[in-house]
C-alpha positions as CSV (number, residue, x, y, z in Angstrom):
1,X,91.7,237.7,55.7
2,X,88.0,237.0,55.6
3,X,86.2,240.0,55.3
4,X,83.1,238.7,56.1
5,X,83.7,237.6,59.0
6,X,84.7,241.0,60.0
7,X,81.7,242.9,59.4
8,X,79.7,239.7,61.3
9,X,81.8,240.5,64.1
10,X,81.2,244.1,63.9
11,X,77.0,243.0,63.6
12,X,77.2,241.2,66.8
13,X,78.2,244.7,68.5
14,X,74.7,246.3,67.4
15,X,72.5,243.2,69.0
16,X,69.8,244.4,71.7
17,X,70.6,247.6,70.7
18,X,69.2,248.8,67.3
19,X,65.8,247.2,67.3
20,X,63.3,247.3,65.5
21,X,66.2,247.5,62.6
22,X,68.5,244.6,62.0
23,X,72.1,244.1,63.4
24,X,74.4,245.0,60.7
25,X,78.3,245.1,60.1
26,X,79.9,246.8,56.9
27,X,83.7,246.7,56.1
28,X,84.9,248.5,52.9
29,X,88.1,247.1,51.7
30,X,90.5,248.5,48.8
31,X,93.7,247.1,47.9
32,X,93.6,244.1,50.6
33,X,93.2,246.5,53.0
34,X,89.9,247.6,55.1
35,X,89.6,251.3,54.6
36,X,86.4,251.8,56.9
37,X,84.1,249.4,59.0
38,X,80.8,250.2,61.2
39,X,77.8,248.1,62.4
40,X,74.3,250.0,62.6
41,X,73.8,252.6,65.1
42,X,70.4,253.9,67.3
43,X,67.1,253.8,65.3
44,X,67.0,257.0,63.5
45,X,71.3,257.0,63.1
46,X,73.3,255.7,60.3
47,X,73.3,252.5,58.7
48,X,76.6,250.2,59.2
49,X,77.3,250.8,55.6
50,X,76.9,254.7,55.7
51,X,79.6,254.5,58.7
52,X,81.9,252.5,57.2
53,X,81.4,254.6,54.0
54,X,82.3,258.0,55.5
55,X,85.1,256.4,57.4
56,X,86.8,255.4,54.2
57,X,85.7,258.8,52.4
58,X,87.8,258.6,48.8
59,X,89.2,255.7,49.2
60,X,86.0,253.7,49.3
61,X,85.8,254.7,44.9
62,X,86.8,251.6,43.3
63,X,86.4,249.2,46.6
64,X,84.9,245.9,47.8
65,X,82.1,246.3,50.8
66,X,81.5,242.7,52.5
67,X,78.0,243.9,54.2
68,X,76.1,241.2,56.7
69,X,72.6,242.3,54.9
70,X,71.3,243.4,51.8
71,X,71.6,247.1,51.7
72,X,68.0,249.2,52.3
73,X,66.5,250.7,49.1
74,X,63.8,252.7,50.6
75,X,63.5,255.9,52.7
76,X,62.8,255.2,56.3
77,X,64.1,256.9,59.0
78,X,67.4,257.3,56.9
79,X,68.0,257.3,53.4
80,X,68.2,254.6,51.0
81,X,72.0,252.8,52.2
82,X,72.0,251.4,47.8
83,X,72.2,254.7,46.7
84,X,75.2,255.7,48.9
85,X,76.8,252.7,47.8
86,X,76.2,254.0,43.9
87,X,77.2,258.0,44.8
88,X,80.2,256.2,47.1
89,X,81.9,254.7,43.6
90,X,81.8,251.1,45.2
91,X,82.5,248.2,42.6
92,X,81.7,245.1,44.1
93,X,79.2,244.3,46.9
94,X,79.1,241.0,49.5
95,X,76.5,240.5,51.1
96,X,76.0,237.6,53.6
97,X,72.0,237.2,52.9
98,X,69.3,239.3,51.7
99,X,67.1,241.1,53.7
100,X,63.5,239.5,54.2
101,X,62.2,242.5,54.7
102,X,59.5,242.9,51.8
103,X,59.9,246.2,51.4
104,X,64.0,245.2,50.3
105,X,63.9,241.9,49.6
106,X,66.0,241.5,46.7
107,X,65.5,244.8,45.5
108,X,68.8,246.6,47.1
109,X,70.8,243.9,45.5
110,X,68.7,244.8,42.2
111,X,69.4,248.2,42.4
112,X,72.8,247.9,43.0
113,X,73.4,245.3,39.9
114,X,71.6,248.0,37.7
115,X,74.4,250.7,38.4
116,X,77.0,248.4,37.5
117,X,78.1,247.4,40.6
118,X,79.0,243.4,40.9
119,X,77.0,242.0,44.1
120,X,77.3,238.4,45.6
121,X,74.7,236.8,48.3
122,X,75.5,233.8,50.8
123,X,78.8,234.2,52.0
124,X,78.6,233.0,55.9
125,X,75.0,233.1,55.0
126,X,74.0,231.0,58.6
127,X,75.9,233.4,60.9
128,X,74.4,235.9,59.5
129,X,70.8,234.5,59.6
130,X,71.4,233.7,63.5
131,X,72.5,237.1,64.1
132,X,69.5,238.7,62.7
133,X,67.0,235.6,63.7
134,X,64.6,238.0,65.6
135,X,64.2,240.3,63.4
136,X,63.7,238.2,60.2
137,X,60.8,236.8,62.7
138,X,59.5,240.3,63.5
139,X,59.7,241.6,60.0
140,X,57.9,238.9,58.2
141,X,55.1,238.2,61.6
142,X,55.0,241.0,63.7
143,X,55.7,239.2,66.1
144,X,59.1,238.2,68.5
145,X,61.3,236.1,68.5
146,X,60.9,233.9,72.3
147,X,64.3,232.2,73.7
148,X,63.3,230.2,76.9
149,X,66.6,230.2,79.1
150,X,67.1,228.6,82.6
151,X,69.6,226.3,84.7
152,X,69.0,223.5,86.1
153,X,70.1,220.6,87.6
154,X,71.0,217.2,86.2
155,X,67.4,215.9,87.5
156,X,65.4,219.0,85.9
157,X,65.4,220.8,89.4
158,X,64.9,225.0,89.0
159,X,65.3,225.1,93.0
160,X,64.8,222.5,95.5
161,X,61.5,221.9,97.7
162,X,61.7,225.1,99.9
163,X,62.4,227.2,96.8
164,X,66.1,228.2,97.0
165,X,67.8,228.9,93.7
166,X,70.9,230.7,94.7
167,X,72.6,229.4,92.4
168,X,72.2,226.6,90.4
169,X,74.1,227.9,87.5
170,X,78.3,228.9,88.0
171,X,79.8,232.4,88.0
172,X,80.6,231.7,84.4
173,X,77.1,230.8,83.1
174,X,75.8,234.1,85.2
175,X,78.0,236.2,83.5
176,X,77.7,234.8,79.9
177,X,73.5,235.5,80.9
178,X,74.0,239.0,80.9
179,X,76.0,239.0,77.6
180,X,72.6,237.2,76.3
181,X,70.3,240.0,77.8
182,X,72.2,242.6,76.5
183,X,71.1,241.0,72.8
184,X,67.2,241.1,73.8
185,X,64.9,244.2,73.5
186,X,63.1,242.5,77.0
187,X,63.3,240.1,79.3
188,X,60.1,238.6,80.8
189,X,59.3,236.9,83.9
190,X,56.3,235.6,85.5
191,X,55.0,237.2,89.3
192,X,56.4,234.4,91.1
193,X,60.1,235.0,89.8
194,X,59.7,238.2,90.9
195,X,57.9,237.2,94.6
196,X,60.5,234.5,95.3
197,X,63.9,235.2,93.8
198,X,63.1,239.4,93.4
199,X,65.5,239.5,90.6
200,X,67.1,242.8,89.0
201,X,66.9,241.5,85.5
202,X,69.5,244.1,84.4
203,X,72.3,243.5,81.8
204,X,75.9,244.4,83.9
205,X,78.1,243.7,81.2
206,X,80.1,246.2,78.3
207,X,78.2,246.7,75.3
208,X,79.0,247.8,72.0
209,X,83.1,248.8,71.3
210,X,84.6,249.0,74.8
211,X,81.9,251.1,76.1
212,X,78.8,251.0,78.4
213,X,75.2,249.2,77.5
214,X,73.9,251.9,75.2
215,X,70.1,250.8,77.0
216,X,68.5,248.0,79.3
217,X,66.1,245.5,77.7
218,X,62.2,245.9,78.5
219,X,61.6,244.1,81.5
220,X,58.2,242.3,81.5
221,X,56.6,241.0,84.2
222,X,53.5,238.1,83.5
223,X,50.9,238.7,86.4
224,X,48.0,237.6,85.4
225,X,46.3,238.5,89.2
226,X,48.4,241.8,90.1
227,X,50.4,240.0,92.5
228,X,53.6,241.8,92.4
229,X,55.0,244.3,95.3
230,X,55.7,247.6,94.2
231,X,58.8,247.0,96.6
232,X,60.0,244.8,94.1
233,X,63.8,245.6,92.9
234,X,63.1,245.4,89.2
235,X,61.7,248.9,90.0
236,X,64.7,250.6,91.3
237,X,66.9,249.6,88.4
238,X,68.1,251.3,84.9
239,X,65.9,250.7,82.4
240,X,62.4,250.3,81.9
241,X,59.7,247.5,83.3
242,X,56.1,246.5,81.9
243,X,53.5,245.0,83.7
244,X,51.0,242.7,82.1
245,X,47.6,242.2,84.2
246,X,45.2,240.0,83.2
247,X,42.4,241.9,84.4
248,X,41.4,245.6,84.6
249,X,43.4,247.6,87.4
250,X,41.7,249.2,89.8
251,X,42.1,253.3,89.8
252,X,44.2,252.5,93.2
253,X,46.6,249.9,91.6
254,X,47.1,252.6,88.9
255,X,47.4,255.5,90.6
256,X,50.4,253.0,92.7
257,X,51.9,251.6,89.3
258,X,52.1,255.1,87.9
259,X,54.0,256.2,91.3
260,X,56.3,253.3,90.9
261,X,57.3,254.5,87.5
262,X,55.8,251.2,85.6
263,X,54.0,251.0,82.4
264,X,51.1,248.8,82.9
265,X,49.4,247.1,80.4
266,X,45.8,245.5,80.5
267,X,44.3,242.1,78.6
268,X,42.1,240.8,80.0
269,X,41.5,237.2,80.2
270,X,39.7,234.0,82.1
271,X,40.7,233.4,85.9
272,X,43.7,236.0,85.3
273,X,45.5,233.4,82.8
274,X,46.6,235.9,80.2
275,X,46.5,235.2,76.4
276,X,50.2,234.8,75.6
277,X,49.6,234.9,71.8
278,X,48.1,238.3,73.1
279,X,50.7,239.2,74.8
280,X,53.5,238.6,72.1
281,X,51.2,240.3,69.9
282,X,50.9,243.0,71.8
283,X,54.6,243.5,72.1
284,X,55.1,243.2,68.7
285,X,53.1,246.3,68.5
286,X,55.6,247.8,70.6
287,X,58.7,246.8,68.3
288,X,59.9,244.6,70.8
289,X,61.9,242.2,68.2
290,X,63.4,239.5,70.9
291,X,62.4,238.1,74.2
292,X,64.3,236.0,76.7
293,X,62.2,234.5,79.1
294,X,63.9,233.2,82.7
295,X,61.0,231.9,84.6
296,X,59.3,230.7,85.7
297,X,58.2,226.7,85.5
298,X,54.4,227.5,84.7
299,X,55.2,230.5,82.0
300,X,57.3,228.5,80.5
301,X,55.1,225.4,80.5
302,X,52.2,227.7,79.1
303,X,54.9,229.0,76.1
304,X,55.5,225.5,75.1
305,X,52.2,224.5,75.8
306,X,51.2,226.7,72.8
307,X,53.7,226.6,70.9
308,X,55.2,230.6,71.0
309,X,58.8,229.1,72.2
310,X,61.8,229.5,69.2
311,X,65.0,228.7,71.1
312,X,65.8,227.3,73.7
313,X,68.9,228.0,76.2
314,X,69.7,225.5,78.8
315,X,72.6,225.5,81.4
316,X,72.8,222.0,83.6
317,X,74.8,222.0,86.9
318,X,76.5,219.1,87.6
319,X,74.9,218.6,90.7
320,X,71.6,216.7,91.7
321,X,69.2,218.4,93.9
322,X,65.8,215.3,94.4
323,X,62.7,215.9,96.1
324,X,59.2,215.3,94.6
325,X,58.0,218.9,95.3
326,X,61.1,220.3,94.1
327,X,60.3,222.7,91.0
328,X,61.1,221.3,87.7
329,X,62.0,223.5,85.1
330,X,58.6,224.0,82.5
331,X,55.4,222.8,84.2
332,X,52.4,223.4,82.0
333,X,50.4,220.4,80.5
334,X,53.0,219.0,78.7
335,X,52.9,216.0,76.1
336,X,50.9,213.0,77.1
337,X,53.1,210.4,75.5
338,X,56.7,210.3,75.0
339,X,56.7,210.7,71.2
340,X,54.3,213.9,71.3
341,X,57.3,215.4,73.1
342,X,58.6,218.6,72.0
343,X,61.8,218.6,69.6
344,X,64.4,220.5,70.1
345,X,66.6,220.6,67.1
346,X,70.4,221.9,66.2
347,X,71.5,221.5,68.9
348,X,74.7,223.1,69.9
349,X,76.8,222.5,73.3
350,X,79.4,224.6,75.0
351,X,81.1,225.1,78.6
352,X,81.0,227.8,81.2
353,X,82.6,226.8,84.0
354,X,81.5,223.0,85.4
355,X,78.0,223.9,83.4
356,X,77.6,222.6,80.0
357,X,75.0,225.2,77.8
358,X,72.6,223.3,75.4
359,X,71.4,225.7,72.9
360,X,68.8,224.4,70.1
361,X,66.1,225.2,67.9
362,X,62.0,224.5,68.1
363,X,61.4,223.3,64.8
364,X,65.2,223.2,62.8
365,X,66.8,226.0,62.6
366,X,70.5,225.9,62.9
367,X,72.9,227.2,65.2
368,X,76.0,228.8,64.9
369,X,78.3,228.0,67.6
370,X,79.3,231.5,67.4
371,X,75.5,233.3,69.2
């Protein structure tokens, strides 16, 4: 049995909903057999490896623990996971990759090594990196990790010229989307996703072990000129939504947003074209780790414009839908010649339904087949 790949699979469960901490999976095996497994729990709760720890109790003296990250070393919101992996009797330790974390960094390994315990790093090192991509971004910048997802046709159509987009994407690729929003702290939009289409941007899936979604992502709406109707369904759903002005509201528009049950939040900027290196700034702030963005063509051209885009998720419907003034997916300024084009690198392909998901990299990372 690879143990390893256990605890990854137990990591996955704690995506979208531990942030600012990392996803982690723990399995403590003794004997061949796995005497107690956990991924992390709420900020503030136990670690995976303090869960899998107590649910072994004794029988975790004398044991292997295959861990997805370097165990914490420091006191934080909980105590130090190394030195419950010391007091716990453990003998040997896996873990898939070290955390980059500076405040870690090699140092819970260290600590570990100095108690006697045998550790080993980099087993199913890249599914573990993939799982955790956003928050070794956030931990080492301060910043969050972007994913720019949308369908389209095969001709690069978003909707056709009078704006319909229902739907481009199958009942398969809709579905798998809210498995991929439950994994982000927020999901942004600009105003005119929200004018045109009036999405819920709500995860409706199960999340972690047979249960419910433990919490909605952030839902953040880009409206640079305080465009979007308080009527708007994103603010009747679970969950939370953030608007981003870019200008000063008025004491009416905030006296309305605060009725609405909003946060609001202000940067001001030229014509009302807000700074998004701001803005991801500004969420970083907030400890908002990973952000999916879903429209629409000009916020996405502006993210790849200046260069704030990580991943990239594409679905493509076999269908074709024409017409000049039919939206294309990222408008912006875009590359003036063909070799300035953007990369997209490691790329990785998969089905739902008759759509085929492209899933790569800006600037070659690699992806697991597996997120």
């Amino acid at each position: 049995m690879d143990y390893m790949e256990q605890a990854l699979s137990l990591a996955k469960l704690a995506l979208g909903q531990v942030s600012p901490n990392p996803a982690v999976g723990a399995a403590v095996v003794r004997d061949g057999v796995v005497v107690g497994q956990g991924y992390t729990q709420m900020p503030g709760y136990n670690h995976a490896e303090i869960v899998a720890l107590e649910q072994a109790g004794e029988a975790a003296r004398g044991s292997k623990m295959y861990i997805t990250l370097e165990p914490c070393c420091h006191h934080g919101r909980t105590p130090p996971c190394s030195q419950a992996i010391i007091s716990a009797g453990v003998n040997e330790v896996h873990m898939a990759m070290l955390d980059p974390n500076p405040l870690v960094s090699g140092k819970g390994r260290e600590e570990l090594g100095e108690a006697g315990i045998k550790t080993f790093v980099g087993e199913h090192m890249k599914e573990a990196e993939n799982i955790n991509e956003a928050y070794t971004k956030f931990i080492t910048t301060g910043l969050p990790f972007i994913t720019a997802k949308f369908a389209m046709s095969l001709d690069g159509k978003i909707a056709t010229r009078s704006g319909d987009s229902r739907w481009i994407s199958s009942p398969e690729a809709r579905q798998y989307v809210h498995s991929l929003r439950s994994r982000s702290d927020a999901i942004m939009v600009g105003a005119d996703t929200i004018i045109n289409d009036n999405p819920q941007l709500t995860t409706r899936c199960c999340g972690g072990k047979g249960g419910a979604i433990k919490k909605q992502p952030l839902r953040v709406i880009v409206d640079g000129k305080g465009r979007t109707p308080l009527t708007a369904r994103v603010f009747n759903e679970p969950g939370e939504t953030l608007v981003l002005l870019g200008r000063k509201a008025t004491k009416n528009e905030k006296e309305d947003y605060t009725r609405a049950g909003f946060g609001l939040l202000e940067l001001p900027s030229e014509e009302g074209h807000i700074e998004l290196k701001r803005l991801m700034k500004a969420l970083g702030e907030k400890q908002i780790t990973s952000v999916m963005v879903e429209g629409g063509s000009g916020l996405f051209g502006s993210l790849f414009d200046q260069g704030l885009v990580d991943k990239v998720i594409v679905f493509i419907a076999p269908i074709i839908i024409g017409g000049e003034t039919a939206r294309t997916a990222v408008g912006g300024t875009g590359a003036a010649r063909v070799i300035d084009s953007l990369k997209i690198n490691s790329i990785n392909e998969e089905r739902f339904g008759q759509d085929i998901m492209i899933t790569g990299y800006v600037g070659g990372r690699e992806c697991s087949p597996e997120l």
